[in-house]
N, C-alpha and C positions, 0 to 999 in steps of 0.2 A: 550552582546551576539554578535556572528560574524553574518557576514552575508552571507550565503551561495549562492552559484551559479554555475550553470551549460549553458554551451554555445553545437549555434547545429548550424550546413551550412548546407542547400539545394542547390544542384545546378542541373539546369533541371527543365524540368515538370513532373507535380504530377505521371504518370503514370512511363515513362522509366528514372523518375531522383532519385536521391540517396543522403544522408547527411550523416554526422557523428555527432553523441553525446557525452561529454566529460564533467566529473564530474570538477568544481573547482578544489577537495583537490587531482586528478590526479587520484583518484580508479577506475576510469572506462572510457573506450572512447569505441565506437562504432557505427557499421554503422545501418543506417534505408531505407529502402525504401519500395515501394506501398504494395510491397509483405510481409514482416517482418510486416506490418501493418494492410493490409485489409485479408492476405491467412496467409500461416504457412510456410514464407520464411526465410530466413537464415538472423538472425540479431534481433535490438531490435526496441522497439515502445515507443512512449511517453506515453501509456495506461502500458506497461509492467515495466515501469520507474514509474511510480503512485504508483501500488501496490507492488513495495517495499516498498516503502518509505510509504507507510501506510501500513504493513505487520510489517515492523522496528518500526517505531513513536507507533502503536499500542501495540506491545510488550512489549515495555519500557515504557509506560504508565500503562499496567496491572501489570508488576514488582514493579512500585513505589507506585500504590494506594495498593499491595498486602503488599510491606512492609512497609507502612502507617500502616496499621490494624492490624501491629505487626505477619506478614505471612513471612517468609523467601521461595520464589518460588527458588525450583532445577531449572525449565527449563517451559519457555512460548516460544512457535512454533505456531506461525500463517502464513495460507495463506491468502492472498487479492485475490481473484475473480473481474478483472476488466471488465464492461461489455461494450461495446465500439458498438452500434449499430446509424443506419440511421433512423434518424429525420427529415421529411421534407425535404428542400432543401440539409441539411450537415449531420453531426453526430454529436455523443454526447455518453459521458459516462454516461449509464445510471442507473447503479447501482454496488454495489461495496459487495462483501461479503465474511466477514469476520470469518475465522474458526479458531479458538484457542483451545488448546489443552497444559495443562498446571498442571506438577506436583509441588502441595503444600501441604507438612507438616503441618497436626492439620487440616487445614482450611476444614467446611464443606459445601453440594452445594450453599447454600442460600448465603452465604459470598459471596462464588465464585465468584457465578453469579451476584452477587452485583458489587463484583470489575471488574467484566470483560465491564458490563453495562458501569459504570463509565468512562471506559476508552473506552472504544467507543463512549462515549459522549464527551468526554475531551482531548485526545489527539490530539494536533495541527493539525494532518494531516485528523482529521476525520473533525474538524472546519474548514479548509480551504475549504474541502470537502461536505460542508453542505448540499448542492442544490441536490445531489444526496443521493439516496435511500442505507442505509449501512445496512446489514444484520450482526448477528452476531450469531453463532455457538459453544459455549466455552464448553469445557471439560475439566475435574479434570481425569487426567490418575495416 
């Protein structure tokens, strides 16, 4: 398996400084600062970076245990809810919740909610994830 990687430059101090982010495979660059982070300023966050990547890892984790179980899924749509609050001295992501909404053929709720469990226990991004609080909201639409 590859090894994936993304690189990020700060330069400045935390308040009036700025970075940029940049995926390895070239999908995405952009910039971060105090504002994109702590307010609702122009650009991205390493919280906003999280909950794709467990938004994605999680979808494709409910897809595979769905056609595991002999389920052909049309379409799994999930959002990640990153929650990125102050803890004592710093911050800390403090809880992550996850909403899926997800059409499949034959399969009834019990399954479902089986396979959508599953994968929010099991997908990579949820384990690397561990230490924080994951919520999980799955619909059959």
């Amino acid at each position: 398996m590859p090894t994936r990687q993304a690189e990020a430059e700060w330069r400045g101090d935390l308040m009036k400084g700025s970075g940029d982010m940049k995926l390895g495979s070239g999908a995405y660059q952009g910039r971060y600062d105090f504002r994109s982070r702590m307010e609702n300023g122009p650009g991205t966050n390493p919280e906003e970076l999280i909950a794709a990547a467990h938004a994605g890892c999680f979808s494709m984790a409910l897809s595979a245990g769905l056609a595991k179980a002999g389920f052909t899924p049309e379409r799994v749509h999930t959002t990640a809810k990153v929650q990125f609050e102050k803890q004592g001295e710093g911050f800390a992501i403090t809880k992550i919740d996850l909403e899926t909404d997800a059409r499949v053929p034959g399969i009834d709720e019990a399954a479902f909610q089986q396979q959508a469990e599953g994968a929010k226990k099991n997908c990579p991004v949820s384990k690397a994830l561990a230490s924080v609080e994951i919520t999980l909201n799955a619909r059959l639409t």
